[in-house]
TIVO-2410 file (N, C-alpha, C; in nm, 3 decimals):
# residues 133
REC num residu      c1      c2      c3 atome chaine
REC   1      X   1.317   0.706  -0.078     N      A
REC   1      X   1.199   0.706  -0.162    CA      A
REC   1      X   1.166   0.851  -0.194     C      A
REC   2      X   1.148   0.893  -0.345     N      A
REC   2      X   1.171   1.052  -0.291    CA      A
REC   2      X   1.001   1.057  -0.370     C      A
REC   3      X   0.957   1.150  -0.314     N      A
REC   3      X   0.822   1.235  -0.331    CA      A
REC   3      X   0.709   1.139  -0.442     C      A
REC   4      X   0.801   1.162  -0.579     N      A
REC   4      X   0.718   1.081  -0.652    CA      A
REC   4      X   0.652   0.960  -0.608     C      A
REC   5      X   0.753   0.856  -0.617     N      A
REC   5      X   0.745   0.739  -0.540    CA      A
REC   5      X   0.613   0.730  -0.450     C      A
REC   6      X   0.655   0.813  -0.372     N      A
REC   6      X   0.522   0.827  -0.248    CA      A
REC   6      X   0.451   0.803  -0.286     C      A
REC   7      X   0.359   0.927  -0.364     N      A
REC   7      X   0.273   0.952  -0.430    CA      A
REC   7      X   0.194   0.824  -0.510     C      A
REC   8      X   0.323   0.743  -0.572     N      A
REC   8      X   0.257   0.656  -0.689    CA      A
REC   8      X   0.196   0.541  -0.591     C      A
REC   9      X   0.279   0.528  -0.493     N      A
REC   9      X   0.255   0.431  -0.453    CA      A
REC   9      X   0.084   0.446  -0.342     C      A
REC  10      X   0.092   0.568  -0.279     N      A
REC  10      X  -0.016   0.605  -0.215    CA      A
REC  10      X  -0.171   0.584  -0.279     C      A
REC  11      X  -0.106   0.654  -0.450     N      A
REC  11      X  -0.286   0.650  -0.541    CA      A
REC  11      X  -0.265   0.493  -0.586     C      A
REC  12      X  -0.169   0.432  -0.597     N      A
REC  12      X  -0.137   0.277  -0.668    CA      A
REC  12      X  -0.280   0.196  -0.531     C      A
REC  13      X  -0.235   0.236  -0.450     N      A
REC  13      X  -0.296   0.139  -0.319    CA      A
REC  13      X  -0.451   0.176  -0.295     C      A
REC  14      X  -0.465   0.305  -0.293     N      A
REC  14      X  -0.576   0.373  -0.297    CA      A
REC  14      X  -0.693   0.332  -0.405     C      A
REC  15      X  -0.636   0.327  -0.515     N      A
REC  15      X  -0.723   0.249  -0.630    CA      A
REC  15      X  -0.760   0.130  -0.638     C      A
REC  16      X  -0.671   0.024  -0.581     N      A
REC  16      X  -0.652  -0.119  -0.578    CA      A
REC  16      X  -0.754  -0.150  -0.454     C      A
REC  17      X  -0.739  -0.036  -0.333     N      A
REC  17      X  -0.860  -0.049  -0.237    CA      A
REC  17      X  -0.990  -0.035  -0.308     C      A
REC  18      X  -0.978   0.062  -0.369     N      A
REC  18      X  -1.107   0.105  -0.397    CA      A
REC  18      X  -1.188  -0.016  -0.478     C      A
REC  19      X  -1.097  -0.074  -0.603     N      A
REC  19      X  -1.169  -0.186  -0.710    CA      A
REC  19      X  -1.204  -0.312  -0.548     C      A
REC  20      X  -1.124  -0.339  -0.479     N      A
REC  20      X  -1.196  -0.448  -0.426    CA      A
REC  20      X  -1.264  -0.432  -0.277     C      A
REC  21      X  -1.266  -0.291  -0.248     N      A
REC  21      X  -1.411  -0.254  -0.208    CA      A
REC  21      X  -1.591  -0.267  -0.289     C      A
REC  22      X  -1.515  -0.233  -0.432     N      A
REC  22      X  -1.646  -0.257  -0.535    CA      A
REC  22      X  -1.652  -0.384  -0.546     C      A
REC  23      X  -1.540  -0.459  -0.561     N      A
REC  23      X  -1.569  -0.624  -0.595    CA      A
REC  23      X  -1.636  -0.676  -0.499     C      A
REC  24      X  -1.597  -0.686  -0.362     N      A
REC  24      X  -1.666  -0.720  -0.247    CA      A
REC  24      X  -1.783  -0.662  -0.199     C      A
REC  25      X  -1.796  -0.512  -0.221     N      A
REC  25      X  -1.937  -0.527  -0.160    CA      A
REC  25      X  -1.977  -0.512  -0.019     C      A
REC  26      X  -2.077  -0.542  -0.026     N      A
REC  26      X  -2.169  -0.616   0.124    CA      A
REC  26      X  -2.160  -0.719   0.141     C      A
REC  27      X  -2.045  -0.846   0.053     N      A
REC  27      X  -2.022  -0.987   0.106    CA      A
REC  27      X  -1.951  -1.004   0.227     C      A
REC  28      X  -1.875  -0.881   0.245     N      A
REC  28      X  -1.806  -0.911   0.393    CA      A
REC  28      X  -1.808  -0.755   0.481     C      A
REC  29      X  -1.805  -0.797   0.606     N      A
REC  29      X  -1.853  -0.715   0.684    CA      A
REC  29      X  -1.728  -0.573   0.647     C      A
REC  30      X  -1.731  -0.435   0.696     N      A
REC  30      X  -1.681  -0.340   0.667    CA      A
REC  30      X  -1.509  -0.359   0.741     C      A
REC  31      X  -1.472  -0.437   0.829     N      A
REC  31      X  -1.373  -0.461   0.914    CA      A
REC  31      X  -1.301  -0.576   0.791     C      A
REC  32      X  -1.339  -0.683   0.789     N      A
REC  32      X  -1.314  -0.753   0.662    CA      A
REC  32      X  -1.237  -0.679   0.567     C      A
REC  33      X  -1.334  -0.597   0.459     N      A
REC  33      X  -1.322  -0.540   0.377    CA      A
REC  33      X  -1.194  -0.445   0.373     C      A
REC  34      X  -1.158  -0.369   0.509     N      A
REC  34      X  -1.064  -0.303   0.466    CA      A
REC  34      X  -0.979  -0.386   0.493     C      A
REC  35      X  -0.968  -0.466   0.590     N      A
REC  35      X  -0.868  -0.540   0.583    CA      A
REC  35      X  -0.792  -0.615   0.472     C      A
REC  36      X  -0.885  -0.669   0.398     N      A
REC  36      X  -0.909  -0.748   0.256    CA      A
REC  36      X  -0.849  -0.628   0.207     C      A
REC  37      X  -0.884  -0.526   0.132     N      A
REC  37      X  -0.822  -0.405   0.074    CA      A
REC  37      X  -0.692  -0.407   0.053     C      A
REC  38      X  -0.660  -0.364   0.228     N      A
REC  38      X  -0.498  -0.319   0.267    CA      A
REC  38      X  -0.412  -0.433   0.173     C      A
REC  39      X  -0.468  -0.533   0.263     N      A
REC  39      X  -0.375  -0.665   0.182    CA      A
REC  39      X  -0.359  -0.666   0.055     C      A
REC  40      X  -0.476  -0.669  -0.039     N      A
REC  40      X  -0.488  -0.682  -0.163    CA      A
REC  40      X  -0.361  -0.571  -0.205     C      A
REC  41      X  -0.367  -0.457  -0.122     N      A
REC  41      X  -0.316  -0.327  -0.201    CA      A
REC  41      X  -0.177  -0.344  -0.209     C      A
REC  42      X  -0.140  -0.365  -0.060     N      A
REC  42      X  -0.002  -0.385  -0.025    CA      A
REC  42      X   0.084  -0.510  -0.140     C      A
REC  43      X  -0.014  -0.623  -0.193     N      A
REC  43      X   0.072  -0.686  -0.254    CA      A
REC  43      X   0.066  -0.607  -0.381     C      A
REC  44      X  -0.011  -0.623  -0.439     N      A
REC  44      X  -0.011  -0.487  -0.543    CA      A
REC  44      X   0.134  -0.441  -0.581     C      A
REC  45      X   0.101  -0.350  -0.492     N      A
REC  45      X   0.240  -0.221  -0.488    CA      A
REC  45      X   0.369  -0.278  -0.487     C      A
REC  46      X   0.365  -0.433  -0.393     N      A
REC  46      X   0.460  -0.488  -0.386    CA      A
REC  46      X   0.522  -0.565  -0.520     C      A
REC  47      X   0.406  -0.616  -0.602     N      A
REC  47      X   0.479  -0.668  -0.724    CA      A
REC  47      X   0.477  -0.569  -0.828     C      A
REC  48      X   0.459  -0.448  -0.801     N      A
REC  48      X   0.438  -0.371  -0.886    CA      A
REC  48      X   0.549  -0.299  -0.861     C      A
REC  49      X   0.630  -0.325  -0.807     N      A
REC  49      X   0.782  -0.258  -0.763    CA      A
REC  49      X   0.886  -0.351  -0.817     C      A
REC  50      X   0.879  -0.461  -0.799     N      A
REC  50      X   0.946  -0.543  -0.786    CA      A
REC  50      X   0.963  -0.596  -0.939     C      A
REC  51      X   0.872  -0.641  -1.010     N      A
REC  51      X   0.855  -0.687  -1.191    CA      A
REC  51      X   0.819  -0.617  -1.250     C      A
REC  52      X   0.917  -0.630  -1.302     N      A
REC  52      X   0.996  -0.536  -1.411    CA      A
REC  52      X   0.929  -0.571  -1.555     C      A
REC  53      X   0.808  -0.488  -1.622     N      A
REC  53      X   0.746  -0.559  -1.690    CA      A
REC  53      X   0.832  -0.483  -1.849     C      A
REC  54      X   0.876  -0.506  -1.920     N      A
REC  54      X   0.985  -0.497  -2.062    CA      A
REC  54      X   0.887  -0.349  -2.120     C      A
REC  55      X   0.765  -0.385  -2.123     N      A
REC  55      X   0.676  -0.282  -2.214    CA      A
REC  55      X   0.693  -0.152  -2.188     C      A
REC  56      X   0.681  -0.171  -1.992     N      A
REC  56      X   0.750  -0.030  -1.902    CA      A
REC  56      X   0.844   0.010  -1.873     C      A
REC  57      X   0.953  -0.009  -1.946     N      A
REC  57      X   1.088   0.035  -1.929    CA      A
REC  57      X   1.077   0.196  -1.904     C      A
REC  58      X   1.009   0.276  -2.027     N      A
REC  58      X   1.010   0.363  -2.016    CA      A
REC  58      X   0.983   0.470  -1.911     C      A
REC  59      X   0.865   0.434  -1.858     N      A
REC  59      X   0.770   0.458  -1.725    CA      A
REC  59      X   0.876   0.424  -1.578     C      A
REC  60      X   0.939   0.332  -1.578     N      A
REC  60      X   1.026   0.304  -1.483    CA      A
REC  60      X   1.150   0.413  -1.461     C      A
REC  61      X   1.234   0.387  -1.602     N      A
REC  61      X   1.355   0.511  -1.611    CA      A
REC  61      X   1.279   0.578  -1.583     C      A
REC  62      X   1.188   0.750  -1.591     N      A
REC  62      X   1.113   0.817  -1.538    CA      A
REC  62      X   1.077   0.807  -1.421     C      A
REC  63      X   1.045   0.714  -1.329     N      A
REC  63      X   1.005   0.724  -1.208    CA      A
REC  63      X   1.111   0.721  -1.112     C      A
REC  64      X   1.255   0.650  -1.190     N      A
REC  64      X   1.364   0.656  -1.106    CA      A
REC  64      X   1.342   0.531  -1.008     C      A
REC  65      X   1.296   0.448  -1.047     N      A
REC  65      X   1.288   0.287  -0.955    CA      A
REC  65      X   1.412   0.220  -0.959     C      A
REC  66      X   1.513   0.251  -0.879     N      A
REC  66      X   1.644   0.191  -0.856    CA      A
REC  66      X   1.633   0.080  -0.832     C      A
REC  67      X   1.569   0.033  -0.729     N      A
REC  67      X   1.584  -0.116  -0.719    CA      A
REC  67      X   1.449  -0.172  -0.608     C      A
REC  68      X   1.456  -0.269  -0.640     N      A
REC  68      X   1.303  -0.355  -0.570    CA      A
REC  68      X   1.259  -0.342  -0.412     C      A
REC  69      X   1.152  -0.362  -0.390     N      A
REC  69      X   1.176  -0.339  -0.250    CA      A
REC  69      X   1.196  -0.499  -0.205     C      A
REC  70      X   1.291  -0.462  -0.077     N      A
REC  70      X   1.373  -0.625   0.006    CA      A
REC  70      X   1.213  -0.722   0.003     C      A
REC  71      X   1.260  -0.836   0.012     N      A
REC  71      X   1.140  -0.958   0.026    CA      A
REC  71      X   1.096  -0.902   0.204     C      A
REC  72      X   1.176  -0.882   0.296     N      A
REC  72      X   1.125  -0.921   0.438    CA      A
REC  72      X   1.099  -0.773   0.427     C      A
REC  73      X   1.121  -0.659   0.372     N      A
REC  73      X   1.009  -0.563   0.381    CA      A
REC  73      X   0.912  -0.582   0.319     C      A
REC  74      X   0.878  -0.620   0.209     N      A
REC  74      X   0.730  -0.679   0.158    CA      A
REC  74      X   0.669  -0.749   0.257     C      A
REC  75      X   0.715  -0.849   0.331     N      A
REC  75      X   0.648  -0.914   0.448    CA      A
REC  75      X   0.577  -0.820   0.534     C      A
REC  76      X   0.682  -0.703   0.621     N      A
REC  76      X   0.645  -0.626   0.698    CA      A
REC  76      X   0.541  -0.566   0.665     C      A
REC  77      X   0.548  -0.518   0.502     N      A
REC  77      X   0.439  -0.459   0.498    CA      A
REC  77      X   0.308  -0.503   0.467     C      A
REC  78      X   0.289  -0.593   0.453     N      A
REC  78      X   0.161  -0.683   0.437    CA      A
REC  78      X   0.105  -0.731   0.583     C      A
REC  79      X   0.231  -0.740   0.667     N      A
REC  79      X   0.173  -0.717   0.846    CA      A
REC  79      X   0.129  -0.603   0.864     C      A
REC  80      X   0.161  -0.499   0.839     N      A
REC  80      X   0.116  -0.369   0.832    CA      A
REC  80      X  -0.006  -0.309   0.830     C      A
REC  81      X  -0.011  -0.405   0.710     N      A
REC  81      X  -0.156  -0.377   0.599    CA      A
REC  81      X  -0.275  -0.429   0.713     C      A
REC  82      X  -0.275  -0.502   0.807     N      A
REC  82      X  -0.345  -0.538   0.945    CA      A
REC  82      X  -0.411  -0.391   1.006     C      A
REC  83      X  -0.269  -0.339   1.034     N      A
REC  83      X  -0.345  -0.215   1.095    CA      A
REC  83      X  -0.368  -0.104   1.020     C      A
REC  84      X  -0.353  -0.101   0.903     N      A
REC  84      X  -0.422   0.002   0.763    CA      A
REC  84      X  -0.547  -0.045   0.784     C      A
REC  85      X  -0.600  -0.116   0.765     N      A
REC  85      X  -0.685  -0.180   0.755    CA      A
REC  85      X  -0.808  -0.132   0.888     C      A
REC  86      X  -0.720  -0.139   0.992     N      A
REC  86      X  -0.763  -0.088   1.107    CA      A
REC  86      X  -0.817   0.058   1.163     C      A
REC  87      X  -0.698   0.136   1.104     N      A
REC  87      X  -0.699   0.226   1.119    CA      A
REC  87      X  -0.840   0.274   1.016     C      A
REC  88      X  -0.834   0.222   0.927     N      A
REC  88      X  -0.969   0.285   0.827    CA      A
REC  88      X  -1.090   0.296   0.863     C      A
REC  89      X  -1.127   0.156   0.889     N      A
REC  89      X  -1.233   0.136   0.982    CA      A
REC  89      X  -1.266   0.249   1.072     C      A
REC  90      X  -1.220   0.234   1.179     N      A
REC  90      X  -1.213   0.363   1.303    CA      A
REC  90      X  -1.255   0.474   1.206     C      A
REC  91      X  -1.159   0.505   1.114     N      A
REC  91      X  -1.189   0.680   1.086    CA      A
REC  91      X  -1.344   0.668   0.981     C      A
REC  92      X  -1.365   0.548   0.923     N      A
REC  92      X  -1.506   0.505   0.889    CA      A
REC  92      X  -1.616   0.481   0.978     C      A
REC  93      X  -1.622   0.484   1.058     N      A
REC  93      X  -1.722   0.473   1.210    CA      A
REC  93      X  -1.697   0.596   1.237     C      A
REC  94      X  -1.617   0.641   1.252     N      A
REC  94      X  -1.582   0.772   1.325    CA      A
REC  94      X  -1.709   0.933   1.247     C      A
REC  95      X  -1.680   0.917   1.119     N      A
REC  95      X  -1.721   0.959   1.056    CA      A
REC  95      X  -1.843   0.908   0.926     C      A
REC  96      X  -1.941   0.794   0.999     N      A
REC  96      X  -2.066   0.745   0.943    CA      A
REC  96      X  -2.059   0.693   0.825     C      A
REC  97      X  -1.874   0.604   0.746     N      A
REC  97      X  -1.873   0.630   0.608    CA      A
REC  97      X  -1.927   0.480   0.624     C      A
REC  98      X  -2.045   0.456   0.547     N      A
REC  98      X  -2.055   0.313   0.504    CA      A
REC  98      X  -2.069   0.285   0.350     C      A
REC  99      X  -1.973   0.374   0.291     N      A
REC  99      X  -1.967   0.282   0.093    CA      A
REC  99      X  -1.841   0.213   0.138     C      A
REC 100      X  -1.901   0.093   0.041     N      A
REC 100      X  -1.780  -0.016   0.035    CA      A
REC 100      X  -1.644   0.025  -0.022     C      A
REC 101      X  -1.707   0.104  -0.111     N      A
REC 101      X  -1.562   0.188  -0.228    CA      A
REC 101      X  -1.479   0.268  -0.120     C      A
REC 102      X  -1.533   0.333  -0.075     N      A
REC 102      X  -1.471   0.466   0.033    CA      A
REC 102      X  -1.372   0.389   0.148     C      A
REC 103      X  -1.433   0.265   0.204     N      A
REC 103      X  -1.369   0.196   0.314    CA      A
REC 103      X  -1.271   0.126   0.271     C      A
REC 104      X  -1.315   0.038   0.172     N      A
REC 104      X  -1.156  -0.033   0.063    CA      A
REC 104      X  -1.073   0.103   0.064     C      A
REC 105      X  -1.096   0.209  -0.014     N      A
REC 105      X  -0.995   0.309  -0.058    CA      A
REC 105      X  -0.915   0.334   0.030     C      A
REC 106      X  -1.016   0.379   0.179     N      A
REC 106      X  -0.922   0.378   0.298    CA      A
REC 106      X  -0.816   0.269   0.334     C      A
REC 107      X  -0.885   0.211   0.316     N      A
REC 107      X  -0.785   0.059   0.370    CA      A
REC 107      X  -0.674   0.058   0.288     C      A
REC 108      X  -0.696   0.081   0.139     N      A
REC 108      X  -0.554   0.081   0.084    CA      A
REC 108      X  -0.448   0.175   0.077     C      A
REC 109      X  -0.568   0.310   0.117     N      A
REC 109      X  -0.462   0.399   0.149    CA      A
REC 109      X  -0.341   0.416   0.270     C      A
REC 110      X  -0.444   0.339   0.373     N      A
REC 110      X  -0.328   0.368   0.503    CA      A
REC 110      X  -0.251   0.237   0.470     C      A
REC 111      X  -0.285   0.128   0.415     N      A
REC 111      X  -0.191   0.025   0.397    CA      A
REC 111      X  -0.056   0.097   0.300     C      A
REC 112      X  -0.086   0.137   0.189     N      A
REC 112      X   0.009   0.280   0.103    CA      A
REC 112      X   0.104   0.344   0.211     C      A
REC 113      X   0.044   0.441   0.302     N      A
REC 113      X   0.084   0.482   0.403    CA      A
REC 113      X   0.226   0.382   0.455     C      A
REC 114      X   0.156   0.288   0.523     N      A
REC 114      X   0.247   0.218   0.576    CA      A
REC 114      X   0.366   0.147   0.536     C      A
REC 115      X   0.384   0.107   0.381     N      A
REC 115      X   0.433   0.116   0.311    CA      A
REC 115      X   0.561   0.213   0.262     C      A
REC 116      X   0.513   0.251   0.254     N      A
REC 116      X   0.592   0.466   0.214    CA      A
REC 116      X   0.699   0.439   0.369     C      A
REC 117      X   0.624   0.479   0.469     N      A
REC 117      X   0.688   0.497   0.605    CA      A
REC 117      X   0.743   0.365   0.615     C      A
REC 118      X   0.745   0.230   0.539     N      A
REC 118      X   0.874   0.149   0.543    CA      A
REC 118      X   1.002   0.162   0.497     C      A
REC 119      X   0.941   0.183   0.380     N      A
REC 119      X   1.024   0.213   0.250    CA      A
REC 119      X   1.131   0.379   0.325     C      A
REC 120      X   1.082   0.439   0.383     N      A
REC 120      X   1.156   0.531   0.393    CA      A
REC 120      X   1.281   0.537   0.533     C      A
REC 121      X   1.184   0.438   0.620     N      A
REC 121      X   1.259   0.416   0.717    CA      A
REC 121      X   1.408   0.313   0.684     C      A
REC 122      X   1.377   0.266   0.543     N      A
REC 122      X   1.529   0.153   0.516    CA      A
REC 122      X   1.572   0.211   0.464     C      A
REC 123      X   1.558   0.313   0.407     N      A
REC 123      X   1.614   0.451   0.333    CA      A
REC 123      X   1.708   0.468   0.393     C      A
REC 124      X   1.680   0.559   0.491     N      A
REC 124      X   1.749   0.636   0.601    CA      A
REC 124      X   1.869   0.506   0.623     C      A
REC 125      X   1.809   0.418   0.719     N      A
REC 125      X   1.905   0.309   0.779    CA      A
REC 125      X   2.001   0.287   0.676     C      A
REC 126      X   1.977   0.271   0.552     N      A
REC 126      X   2.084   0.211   0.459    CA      A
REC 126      X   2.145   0.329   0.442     C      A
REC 127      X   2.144   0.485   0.406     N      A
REC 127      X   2.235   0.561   0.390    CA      A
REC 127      X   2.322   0.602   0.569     C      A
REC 128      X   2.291   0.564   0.627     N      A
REC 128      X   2.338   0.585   0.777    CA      A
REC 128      X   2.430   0.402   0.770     C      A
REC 129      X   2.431   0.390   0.732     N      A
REC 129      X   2.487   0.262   0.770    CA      A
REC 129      X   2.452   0.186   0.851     C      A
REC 130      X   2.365   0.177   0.905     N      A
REC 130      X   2.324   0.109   1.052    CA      A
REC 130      X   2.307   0.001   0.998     C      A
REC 131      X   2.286  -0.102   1.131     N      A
REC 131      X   2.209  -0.260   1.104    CA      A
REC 131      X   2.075  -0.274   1.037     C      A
REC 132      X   1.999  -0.197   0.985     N      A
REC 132      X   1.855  -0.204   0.928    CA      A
REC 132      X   1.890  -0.274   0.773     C      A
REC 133      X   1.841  -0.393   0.761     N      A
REC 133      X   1.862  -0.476   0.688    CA      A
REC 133      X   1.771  -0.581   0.594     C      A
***
């Protein structure tokens, strides 16, 4: 996954937290919410890798999107998105953040996070040859 990638995918998740931090609100408690986030984000990113929409051809060649990410890493990372989710929280308590926008964002960001650090770890495995599959 090289640099770009990261990146797109990091603000891709980050934004997607953020809209359904605003959508949600104060309807669900702040633990919820990022959780809700991560998830939301992680699939996101995930079909947003994966479909191939004709209009974006262009945008794609440019980003260098070789090929989709595997179905059972999309899984992983939507398990993932559990402890993105988690992790946000904490550093939102930690530091008194209670906007809904700010805690979604988090949430989608470390779900992003986790993501990236999949994506890079099958990287590796597949140019090493190993069993990572």
């Amino acid at each position: 996954m090289t640099a770009v990638n990261f990146l797109i995918v990091l603000i891709l998740c980050s934004v997607v937290g953020a809209f359904t931090g605003l959508m949600l609100g104060d309807a669900v408690g702040n633990l919820y919410l990022a959780i809700i986030a991560g998830f939301v984000a992680t699939i996101v990113a995930v079909v947003a890798r994966n479909v191939k929409i004709p209009q974006l051809v262009f945008v794609y060649s440019a980003l260098a999107v070789e090929r989709p990410i595997p179905l059972n890493l999309g899984i992983y990372s939507v398990v993932t998105s559990l402890i993105g989710g988690a992790a946000a929280i904490g550093i939102a308590n930690t530091t008194n953040l209670t906007s809904s926008v700010a805690i979604g964002s988090l949430g989608g960001f470390f779900a992003g996070l986790m993501i990236a650090i999949l994506m890079t770890i099958y990287d590796m495995g597949r140019r090493e040859g190993s069993a990572v599959r």
